[in-house]
C-alpha positions as CSV (number, residue, x, y, z in Angstrom):
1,X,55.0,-24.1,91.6
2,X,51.5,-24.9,91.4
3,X,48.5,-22.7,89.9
4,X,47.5,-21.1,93.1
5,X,51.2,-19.8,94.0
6,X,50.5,-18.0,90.8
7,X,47.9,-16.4,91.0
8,X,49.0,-15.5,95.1
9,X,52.3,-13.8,93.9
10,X,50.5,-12.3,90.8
11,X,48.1,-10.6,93.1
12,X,50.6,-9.3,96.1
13,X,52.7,-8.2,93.4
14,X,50.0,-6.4,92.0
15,X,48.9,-5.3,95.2
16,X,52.2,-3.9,96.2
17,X,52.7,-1.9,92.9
18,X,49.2,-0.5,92.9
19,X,49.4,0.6,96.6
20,X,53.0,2.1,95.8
21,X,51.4,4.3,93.1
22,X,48.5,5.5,94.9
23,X,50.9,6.5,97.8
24,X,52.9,8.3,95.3
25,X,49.7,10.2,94.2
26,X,48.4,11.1,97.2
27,X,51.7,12.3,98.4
28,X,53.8,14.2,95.9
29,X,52.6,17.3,94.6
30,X,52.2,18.4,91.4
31,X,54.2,21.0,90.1
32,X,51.8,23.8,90.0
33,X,51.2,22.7,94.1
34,X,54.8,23.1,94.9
35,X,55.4,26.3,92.6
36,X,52.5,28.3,94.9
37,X,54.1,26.7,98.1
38,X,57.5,28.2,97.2
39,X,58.4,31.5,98.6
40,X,58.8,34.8,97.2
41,X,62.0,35.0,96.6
42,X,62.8,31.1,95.1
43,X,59.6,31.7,93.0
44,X,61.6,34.4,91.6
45,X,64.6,32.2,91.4
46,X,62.3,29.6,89.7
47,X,61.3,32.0,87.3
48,X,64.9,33.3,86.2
49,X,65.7,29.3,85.9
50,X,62.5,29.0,83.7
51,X,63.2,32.2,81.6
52,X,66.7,30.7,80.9
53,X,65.8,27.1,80.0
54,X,63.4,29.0,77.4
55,X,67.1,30.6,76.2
56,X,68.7,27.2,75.6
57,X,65.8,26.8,72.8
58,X,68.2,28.5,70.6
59,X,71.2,26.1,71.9
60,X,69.3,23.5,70.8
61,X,68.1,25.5,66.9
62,X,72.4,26.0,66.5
63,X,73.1,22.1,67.3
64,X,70.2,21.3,64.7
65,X,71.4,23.9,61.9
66,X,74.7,22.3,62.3
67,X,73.2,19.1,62.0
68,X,71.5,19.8,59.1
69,X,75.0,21.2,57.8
70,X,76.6,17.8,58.7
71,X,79.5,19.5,60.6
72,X,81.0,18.2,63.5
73,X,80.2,19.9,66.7
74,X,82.4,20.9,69.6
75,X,80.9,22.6,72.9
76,X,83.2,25.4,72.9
77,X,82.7,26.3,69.1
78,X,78.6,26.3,69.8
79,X,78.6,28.4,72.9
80,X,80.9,31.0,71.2
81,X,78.9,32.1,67.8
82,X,77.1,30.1,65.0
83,X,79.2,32.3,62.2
84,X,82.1,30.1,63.0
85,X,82.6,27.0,61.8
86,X,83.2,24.1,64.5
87,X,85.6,22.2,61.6
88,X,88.3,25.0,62.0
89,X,88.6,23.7,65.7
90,X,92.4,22.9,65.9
91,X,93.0,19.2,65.4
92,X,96.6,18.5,67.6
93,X,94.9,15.0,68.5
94,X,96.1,13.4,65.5
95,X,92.9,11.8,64.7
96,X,92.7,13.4,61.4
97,X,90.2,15.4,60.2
98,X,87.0,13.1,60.3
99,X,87.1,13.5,63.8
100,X,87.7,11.1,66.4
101,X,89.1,7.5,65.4
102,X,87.2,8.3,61.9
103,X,83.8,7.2,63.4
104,X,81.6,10.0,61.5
105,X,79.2,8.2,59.7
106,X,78.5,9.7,55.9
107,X,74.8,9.0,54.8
C-alpha cells in the first residue's frame, strides 16, 4: 500500500473512533443523571443496593486479614465468622492439606 492509503485509513479510522466516542458522550448519562431520573421507589432500591455494597467493605477487611495470616480461604468459612479458622474446613478431597493439587505458593 502506498503512503496515501495510509494516511486515508489512518484518518477514517480515526474518524470513526472519535465520532463513536462523542456519540457515546452525548448520549449516555452520567450516573448522577440517571440516579435523579429514577423513580421513588428504585431510588430507594438503589440506595439499599448502595448501603449494602458499603457492607461488603468488611468482606473484603476478612479476605485481607486472612491474607495477611496466609490461610487458605474458602467462601463458606468467610461468610460464616472470622473466629474460625478456614484450615479446619474438612479435607475429604484427598488433596492433602496444602490445599488443592499442592499449588499454595510459600514466600
Amino acid at each position: 500500500m502506498s503512503a496515501g492509503a495510509w494516511i486515508r485509513w489512518a484518518l477514517i479510522s480515526t474518524s470513526i473512533i472519535g465520532g463513536g466516542v462523542l456519540m457515546m458522550r452525548a448520549t449516555v448519562p452520567t450516573e448522577e443523571e440517571f440516579y435523579n431520573k429514577l423513580s421513588p421507589e428504585l431510588k430507594r432500591e438503589m440506595d439499599k443496593i448502595i448501603r449494602q455494597r458499603e457492607g461488603s467493605q468488611t468482606m473484603k477487611e476478612r479476605l485481607d486479614a486472612a491474607g495477611e495470616k496466609d490461610e487458605i480461604v474458602w467462601g463458606d468459612s468467610i461468610s460464616s465468622s472470622t473466629s474460625s479458622t478456614s484450615t479446619s474446613k474438612s479435607n475429604s478431597s484427598g488433596f492433602g492439606s496444602s490445599g488443592f493439587g499442592g499449588t499454595r505458593r510459600s514466600f
